[in-house]
C-alpha positions in Angstrom: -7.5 101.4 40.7 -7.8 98.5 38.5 -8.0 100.7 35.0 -4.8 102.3 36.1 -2.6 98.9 36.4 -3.6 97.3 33.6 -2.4 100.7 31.6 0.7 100.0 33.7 1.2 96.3 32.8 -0.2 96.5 28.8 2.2 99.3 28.6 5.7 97.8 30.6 4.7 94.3 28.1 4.6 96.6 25.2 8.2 98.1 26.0 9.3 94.5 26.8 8.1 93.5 23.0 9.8 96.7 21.5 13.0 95.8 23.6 12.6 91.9 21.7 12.3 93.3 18.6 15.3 95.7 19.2 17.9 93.1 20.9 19.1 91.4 17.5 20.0 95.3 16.5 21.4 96.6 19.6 22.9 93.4 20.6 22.1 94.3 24.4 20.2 90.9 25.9 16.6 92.2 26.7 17.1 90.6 30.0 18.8 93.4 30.9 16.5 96.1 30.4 13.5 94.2 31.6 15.6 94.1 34.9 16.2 98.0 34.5 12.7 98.6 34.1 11.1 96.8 36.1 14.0 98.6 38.7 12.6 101.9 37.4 9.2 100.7 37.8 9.9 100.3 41.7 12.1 103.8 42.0 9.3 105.5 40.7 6.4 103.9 42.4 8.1 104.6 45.8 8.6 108.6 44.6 5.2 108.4 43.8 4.2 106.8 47.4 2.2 104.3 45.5 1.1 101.5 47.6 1.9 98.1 45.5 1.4 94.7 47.9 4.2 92.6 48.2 4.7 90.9 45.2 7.8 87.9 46.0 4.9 85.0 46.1 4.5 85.5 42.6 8.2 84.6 41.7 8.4 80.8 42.1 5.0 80.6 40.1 6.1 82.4 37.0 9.4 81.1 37.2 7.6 77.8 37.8 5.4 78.3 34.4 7.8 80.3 32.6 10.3 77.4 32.9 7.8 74.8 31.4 7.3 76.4 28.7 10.6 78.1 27.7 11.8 74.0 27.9 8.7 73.1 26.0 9.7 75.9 23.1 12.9 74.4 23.2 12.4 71.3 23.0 9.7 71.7 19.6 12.8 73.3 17.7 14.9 70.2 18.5 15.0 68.4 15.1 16.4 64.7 15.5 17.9 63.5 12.3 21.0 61.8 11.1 22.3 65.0 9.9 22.0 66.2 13.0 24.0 63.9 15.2 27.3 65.5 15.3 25.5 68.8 16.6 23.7 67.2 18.6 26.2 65.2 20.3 28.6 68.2 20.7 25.9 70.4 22.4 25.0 67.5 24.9 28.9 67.3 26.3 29.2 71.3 25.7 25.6 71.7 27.9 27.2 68.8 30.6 30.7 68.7 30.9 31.4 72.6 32.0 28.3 72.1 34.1 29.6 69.9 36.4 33.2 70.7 36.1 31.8 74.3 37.4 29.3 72.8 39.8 32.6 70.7 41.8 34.8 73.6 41.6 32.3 76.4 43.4 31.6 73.4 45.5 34.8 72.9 46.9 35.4 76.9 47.2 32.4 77.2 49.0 32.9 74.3 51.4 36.5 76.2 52.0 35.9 79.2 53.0 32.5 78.2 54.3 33.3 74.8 56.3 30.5 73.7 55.5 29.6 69.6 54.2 30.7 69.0 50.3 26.7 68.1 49.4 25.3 71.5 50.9 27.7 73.7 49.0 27.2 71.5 45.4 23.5 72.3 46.5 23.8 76.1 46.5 26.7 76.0 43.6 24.6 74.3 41.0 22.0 77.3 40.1 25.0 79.5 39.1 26.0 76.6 36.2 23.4 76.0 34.1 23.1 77.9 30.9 19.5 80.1 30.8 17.6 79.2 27.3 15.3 81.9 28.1 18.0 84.4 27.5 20.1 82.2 25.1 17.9 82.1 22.6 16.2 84.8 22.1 19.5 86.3 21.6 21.0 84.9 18.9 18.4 85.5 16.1 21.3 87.1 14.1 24.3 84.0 14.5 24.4 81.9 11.5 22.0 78.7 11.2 24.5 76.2 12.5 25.4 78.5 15.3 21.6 79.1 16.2 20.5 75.3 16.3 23.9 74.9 18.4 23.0 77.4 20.7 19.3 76.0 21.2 20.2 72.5 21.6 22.9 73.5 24.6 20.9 75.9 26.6 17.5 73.9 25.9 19.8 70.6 27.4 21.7 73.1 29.7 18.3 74.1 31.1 17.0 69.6 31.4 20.4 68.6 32.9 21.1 71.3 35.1 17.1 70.5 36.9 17.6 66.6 36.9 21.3 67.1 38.5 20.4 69.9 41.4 16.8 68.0 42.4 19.3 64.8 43.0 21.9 66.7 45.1 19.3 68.8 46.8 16.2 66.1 47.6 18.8 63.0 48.7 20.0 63.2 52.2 22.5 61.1 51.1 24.0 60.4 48.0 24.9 57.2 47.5 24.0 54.1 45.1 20.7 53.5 47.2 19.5 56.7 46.1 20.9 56.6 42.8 19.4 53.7 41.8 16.4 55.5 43.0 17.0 58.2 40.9 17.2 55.9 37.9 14.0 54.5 38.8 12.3 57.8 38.8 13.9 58.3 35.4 12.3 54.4 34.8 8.9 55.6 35.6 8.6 59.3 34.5 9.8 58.2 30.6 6.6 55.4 30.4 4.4 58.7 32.1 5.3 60.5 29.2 5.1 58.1 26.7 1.5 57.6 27.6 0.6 61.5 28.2 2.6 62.3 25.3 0.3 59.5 23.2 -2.7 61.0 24.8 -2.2 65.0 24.2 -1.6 64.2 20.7 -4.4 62.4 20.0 -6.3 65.3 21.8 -4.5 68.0 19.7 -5.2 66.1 16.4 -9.1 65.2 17.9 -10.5 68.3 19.3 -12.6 69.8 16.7 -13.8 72.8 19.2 -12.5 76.1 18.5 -10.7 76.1 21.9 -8.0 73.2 21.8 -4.9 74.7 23.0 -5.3 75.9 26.3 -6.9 72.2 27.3 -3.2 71.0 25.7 -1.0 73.6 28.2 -3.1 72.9 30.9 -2.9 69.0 30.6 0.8 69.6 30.2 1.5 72.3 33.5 -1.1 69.6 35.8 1.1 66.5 34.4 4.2 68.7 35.6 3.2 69.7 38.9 1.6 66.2 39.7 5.0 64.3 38.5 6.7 66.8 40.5 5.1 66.2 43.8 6.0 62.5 44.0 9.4 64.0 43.1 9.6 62.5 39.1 11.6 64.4 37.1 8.7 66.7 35.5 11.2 68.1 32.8 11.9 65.1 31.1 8.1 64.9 30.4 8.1 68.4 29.2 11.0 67.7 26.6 9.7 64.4 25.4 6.5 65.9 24.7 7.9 68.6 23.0 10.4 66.1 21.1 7.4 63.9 19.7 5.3 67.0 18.7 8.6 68.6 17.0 9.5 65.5 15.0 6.2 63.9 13.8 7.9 63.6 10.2 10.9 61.6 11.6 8.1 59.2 13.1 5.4 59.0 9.7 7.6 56.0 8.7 6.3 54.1 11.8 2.5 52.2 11.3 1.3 52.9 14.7 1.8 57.0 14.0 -1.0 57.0 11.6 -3.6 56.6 14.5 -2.9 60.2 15.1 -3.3 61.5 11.6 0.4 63.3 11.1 -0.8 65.3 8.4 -3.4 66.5 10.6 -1.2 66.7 13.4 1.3 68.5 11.6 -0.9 71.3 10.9 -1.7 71.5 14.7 1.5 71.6 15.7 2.7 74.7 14.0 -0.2 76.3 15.4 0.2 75.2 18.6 3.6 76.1 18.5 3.0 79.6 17.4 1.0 80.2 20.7 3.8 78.2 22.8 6.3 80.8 21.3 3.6 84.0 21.7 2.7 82.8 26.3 6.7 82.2 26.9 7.3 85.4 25.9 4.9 87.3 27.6 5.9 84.6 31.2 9.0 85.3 30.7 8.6 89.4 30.4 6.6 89.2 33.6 8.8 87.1 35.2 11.7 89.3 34.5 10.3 92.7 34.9 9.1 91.2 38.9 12.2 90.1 39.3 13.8 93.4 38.4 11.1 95.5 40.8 11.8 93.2 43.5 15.5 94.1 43.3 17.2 96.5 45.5 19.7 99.2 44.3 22.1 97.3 47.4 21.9 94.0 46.0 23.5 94.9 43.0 25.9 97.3 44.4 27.0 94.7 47.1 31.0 94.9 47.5 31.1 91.7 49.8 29.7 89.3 46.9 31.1 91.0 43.7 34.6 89.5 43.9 32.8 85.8 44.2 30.4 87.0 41.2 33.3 87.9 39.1 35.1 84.6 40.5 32.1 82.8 39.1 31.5 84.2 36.1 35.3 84.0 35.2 35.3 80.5 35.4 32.2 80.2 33.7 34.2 81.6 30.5 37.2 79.3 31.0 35.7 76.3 30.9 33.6 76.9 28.2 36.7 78.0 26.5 38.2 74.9 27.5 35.8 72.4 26.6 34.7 74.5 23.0 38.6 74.2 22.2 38.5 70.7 22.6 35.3 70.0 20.8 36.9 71.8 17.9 33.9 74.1 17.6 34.3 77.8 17.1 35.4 79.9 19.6 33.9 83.4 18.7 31.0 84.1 18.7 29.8 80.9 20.8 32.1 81.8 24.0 30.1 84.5 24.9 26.7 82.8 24.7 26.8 81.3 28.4 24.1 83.6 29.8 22.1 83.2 33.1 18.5 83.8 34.0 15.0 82.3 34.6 16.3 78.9 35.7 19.2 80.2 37.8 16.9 82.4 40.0 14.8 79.1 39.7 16.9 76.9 41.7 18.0 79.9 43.6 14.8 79.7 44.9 14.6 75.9 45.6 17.3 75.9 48.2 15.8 75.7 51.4 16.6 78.3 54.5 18.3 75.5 56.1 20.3 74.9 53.3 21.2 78.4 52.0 24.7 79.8 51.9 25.3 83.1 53.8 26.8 84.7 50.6 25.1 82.8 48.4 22.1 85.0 48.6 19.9 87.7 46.1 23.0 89.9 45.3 25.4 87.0 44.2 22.7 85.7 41.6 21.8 89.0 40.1 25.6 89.9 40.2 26.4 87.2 38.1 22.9 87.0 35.7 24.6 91.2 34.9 27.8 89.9 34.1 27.3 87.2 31.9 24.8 89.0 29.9 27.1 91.9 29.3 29.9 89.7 28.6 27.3 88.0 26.0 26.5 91.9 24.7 30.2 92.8 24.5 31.0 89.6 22.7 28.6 89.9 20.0 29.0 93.2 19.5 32.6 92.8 18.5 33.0 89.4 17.2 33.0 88.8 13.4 30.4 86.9 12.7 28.8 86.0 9.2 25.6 85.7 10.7 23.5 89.0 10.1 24.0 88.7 6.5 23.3 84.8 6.3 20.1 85.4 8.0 19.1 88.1 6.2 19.6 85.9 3.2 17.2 83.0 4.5 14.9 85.4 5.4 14.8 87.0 1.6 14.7 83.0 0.2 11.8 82.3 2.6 9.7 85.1 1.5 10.8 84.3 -2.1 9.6 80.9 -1.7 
C-alpha cells in the first residue's frame, strides 16, 4: 500500500513541476491545473473504489507552512535601496488601498443582504481581498524587470497586510481604540522578537559549520511563528523582517555591528539558503494545491446560488485596481490582470470560525472566485502587449554571458 502512494505523489509533484515550467509558455497560472488534477485525482480514485482517509486536517497545516514560507521567499527578493523607493512606495498603497476599499464595500453588501453586524461581515469579506503571492509570482517570470519586482513587492505586502488587518477584525470583540492600541503594542513587541531571533538565526546560519544547517534555520523560524502566534503577535511580521535582514545584508555592511556576523560569509549562506527556501515552497505549495483541488467537489464549483456574488467580487476586484493603478500613474496592461487569489485566501477562509461564518460565504464562493481571477490573469497576459518575453530573454542571455 505504501509503494503505491508514494508512485502516486512523486508522480502528481512531477506533473506539478512540468506544469511550473510550462506556465510562463502557456500563460495558464499552474494554480489552475493543480486544482484540475488534484480534481481528477479524486474522480478517478472514487471510479476506482479506492479507499483514501479523509484528508481536510491536512489543509490549515500546509496552508499554515506553505504561507511562512511563500512570505519568507518573498520577502528575501525585497531589495531596499534608494533606487527603489518610488517602487516600493507605489506597491505598498497599490497592495493597501484596493484592499480595504474592497474589504468595506463586500462588508457593507454582506451586512445588507445578510443583516448581519458590520464587524462579522468585514470578517468573512477580508479573505476574498488580499492578493495571493503564491500565485502572483510565480506567474510573471515573463513581465519585464520593473514589472516583476512590482508584482513581488505588492502581492508579498498584499499577502503581510491582508494577515495583520483580518487577525485585528476577527480576534477583537470590539474594535475600538482600547484594542487598537493593543494591536500596536503587539506590533511594539513582535518587531523587538524579531530583531533578536532575526540576530540570533543569522549568527547560526553564518556559525553552523555541520553539514546540516538549514533545516535547524526553518525550523527555528516555523517554532518562532507558531509560538508568536499563540499569544496572538503578529507572526508575519517576524517572517518578513527575517527575510528582509537576510535579503539585504549588503545594504547593512556599512554598519560596525554587522561584521559580528561575518557578511561575506553570510552572504554566501544566504543564496544557499535561499535556493532551498525557493526549492520546499514549491513543493508546499503543489501539495497544498493539489489537496485543495481533491477535496473539491464538482457542486462547489458549479454552484449557481454563489456565482453571481463570485463574479460581483471579482468585478470589483478589477475596478479598483483599475482605479487606484490609474491614479498611481502606473501601467495599466499587463499589471491589471495580476490580482490573483489563492493559498492565503483559502487561508483566512479557513480562520473564520463556525460561529462567525457567512451562509454564502462558504467553499464554492472562494473557489469561484480563486477560477476567475486566475483566468482573468491568463486571458490578460495572453493578449496584452508586453515587452517582457523578449527583455527577459535578454537578461537571461547577458547572465549566462557574464
Amino acid at each position: 500500500m505504501i509503494i503505491p502512494v508514494i508512485i502516486t505523489l512523486c508522480g502528481l509533484l512531477l506533473i506539478a513541476y512540468v506544469f511550473d515550467l510550462t506556465s510562463s509558455l502557456t500563460k495558464i497560472p499552474s494554480v489552475l491545473l493543480l486544482l484540475l488534477l488534484g480534481w481528477i485525482v479524486r474522480q478517478v480514485s472514487q471510479l476506482m473504489k479506492i479507499n483514501i482517509p479523509d484528508l481536510t486536517g491536512l489543509l490549515p497545516f500546509l496552508g499554515t507552512i506553505g504561507l511562512i514560507l511563500i512570505v519568507l521567499e518573498g520577502s528575501l527578493e525585497l531589495e531596499f535601496d534608494k533606487s527603489k523607493k518610488t517602487l516600493i512606495t507605489k506597491s505598498f498603497f497599490v497592495a493597501l488601498i484596493p484592499m480595504l476599499f474592497l474589504s468595506f464595500v463586500l462588508a457593507f453588501l454582506f451586512q445588507y443582504f445578510e443583516n448581519i453586524p458590520f464587524k462579522l461581515s468585514l470578517t468573512n469579506a477580508i479573505p476574498f481581498c488580499v492578493i495571493s503571492s503564491s500565485v502572483a509570482i510565480s506567474s510573471v517570470k515573463n513581465l519585464t524587470t520593473t514589472d516583476r519586482e512590482f508584482i513581488v513587492y505588492e502581492s508579498s505586502l498584499s499577502d503581510i497586510l491582508g494577515v495583520l488587518f483580518f487577525n485585528f477584525i476577527a480576534l477583537n470583540t470590539v474594535i475600538n481604540l482600547q484594542s487598537a492600541g493593543r494591536f500596536t503594542l503587539q506590533l511594539i513587541l513582535i518587531a523587538i522578537v524579531s530583531f533578536i531571533a532575526t540576530l540570533g538565526l543569522s549568527y547560526l546560519l553564518s556559525k553552523i559549520e555541520h553539514n546540516i544547517k538549514f533545516v535547524p534555520i526553518i525550523l527555528l523560524v516555523i517554532l518562532i511563528y507558531a509560538i508568536s502566534e499563540i499569544y496572538h503577535l503578529p507572526a508575519l511580521v517576524f517572517i518578513l523582517l527575517f527575510g528582509l535582514f537576510l535579503g539585504n545584508l549588503d545594504e547593512l555592511k556599512q554598519f560596525k555591528w554587522i561584521q559580528i556576523l561575518r557578511p561575506r560569509e553570510l552572504d554566501k549562506e544566504v543564496h544557499k539558503f535561499k535556493e532551498l527556501i525557493v526549492e520546499v515552497t514549491f513543493l508546499i505549495r503543489a501539495l497544498f494545491f493539489l489537496l485543495f483541488g481533491y477535496l473539491i467537489k464538482k457542486s462547489d464549483i458549479l454552484n449557481a446560488e454563489t456565482f453571481l456574488w463570485a463574479m460581483t467580487i471579482v468585478g470589483v476586484i478589477f475596478l479598483f485596481r483599475a482605479i487606484i493603478l490609474k491614479l498611481l500613474k502606473l501601467s495599466i496592461s499587463p499589471l491589471l490582470f495580476i490580482a490573483p487569489r489563492g493559498l492565503i485566501n483559502v487561508l483566512l477562509f479557513l480562520a473564520i470560525t463556525p460561529a462567525d461564518n457567512i451562509t454564502f460565504v462558504n467553499t464554492s464562493l472562494m473557489i469561484q472566485v480563486i477560477v476567475l481571477a486566475a483566468l482573468v490573469m491568463m486571458l490578460g497576459l495572453m493578449f496584452s502587449k508586453n515587452p517582457g518575453v523578449v527583455i527577459a530573454k535578454r537578461e537571461k542571455v547577458e547572465e549566462t554571458s557574464d
